[in-house]
N, C-alpha and C positions, 0 to 999 in steps of 0.2 A: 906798808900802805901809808901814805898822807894825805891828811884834811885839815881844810881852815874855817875859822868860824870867828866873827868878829866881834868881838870883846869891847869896853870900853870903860872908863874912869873918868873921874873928875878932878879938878885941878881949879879952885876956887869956884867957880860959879860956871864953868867952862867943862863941855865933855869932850872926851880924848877916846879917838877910836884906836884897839889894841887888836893888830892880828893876832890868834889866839893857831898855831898851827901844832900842829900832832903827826909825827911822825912814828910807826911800829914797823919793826925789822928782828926778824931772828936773831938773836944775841941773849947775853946773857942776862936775865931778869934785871930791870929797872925801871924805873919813875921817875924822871928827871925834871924838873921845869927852869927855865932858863930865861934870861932877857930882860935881867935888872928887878925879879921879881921882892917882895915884900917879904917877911916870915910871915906873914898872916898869909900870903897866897904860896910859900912853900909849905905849909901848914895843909892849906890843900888839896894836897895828893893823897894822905887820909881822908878827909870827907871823898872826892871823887871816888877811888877806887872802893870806900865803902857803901857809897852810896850805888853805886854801878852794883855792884852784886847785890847789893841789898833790892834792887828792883827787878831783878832777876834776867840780868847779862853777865856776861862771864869776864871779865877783866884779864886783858892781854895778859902772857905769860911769856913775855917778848920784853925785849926792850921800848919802853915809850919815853920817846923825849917830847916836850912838850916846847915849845917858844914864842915868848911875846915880844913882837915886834909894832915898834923899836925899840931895840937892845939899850939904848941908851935914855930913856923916859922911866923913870923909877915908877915900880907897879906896885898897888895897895890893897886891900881890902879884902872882902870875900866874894865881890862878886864877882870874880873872875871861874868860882866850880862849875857854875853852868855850861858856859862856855866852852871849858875846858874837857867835861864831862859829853859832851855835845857832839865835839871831835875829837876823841879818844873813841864814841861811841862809830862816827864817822867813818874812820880811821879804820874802824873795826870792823865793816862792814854791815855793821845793825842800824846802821840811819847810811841813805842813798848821798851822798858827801853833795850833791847838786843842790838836795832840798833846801841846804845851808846856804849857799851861797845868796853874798848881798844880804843876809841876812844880821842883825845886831842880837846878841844874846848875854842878856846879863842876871847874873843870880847866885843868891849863897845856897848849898847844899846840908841837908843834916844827914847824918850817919844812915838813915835807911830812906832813903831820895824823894825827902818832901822838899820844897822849894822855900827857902824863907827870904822874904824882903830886904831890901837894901836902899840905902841912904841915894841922894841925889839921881833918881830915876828921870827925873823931868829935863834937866840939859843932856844927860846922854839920849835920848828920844829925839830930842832937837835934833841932835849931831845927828843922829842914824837919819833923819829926814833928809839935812842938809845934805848928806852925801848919796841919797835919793833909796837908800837900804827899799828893799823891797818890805819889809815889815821888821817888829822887833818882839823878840821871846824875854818876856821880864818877867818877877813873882807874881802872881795873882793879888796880893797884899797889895801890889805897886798898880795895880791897873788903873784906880781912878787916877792917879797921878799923872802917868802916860798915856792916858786917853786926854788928855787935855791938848796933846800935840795934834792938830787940825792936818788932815790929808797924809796920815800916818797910820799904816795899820799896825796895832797894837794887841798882842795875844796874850793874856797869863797863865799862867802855867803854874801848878799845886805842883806836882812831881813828875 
């Protein structure tokens, strides 16, 4: 199965939309992420796959590769788990992979899937507007930040 879910970064004062796509196929067990990613977001596939079982989904026993595109834009931070988390769940069939779509999702994860905040919420909000994203999934922590983006709906999300 593959789903996409759109991620995104910052890069000075400027946000950077990151396909965040997940693909599962029978094969032999892995978690790969790919696509010029950080060690902080290959770091990630522990919080994800712990945070997924920890909220009580079963984390594929397949092969998941994971890829942000494009491959060639160096990726940073933590807040790519949610994202990634998002569609892997997608992926998985436990989220409708539609509901995502056009949608911008950004967020760090802790080991049992509470949502914790992250740095520069207010230009990736821009960006998702500018590219007309139907809404955007950020930490709850971050929501006065991202409610300040005018004719953007903004959701936060605890876990």
């Amino acid at each position: 199965m593959y789903a996409k879910v759109l991620g995104t970064t910052t890069f000075g004062l400027n946000g950077h939309v990151i396909g965040v796509e997940v693909d599962i196929n029978k094969a032999i067990p892995a978690f790969d992420i790919v696509g010029l990613p950080a060690a902080s977001i290959k770091e990630s596939k522990e919080r994800v796959h712990s945070a997924i079982r920890n909220s009580g989904y079963h984390f594929p026993v397949d092969k998941v590769t994971v890829n942000l595109a494009p491959a060639d834009l160096r990726k940073e931070g933590a807040g790519f788990d949610l994202p990634v988390a998002a569609a892997v769940l997608a992926a998985s069939g436990f989220i409708e992979p539609q509901l995502l779509r056009n949608v911008m999702v950004v967020g760090e994860l802790s080991l049992n899937g509470e949502v914790r905040s992250v740095s520069g919420v207010l230009p990736r909000v821009i960006r998702a507007r500018e590219l007309g994203c139907r809404y955007c999934i950020i930490p709850f922590e971050n929501l006065a930040e991202g409610a300040l983006v005018k004719d953007m709906k903004v959701v936060g999300v605890q876990n």
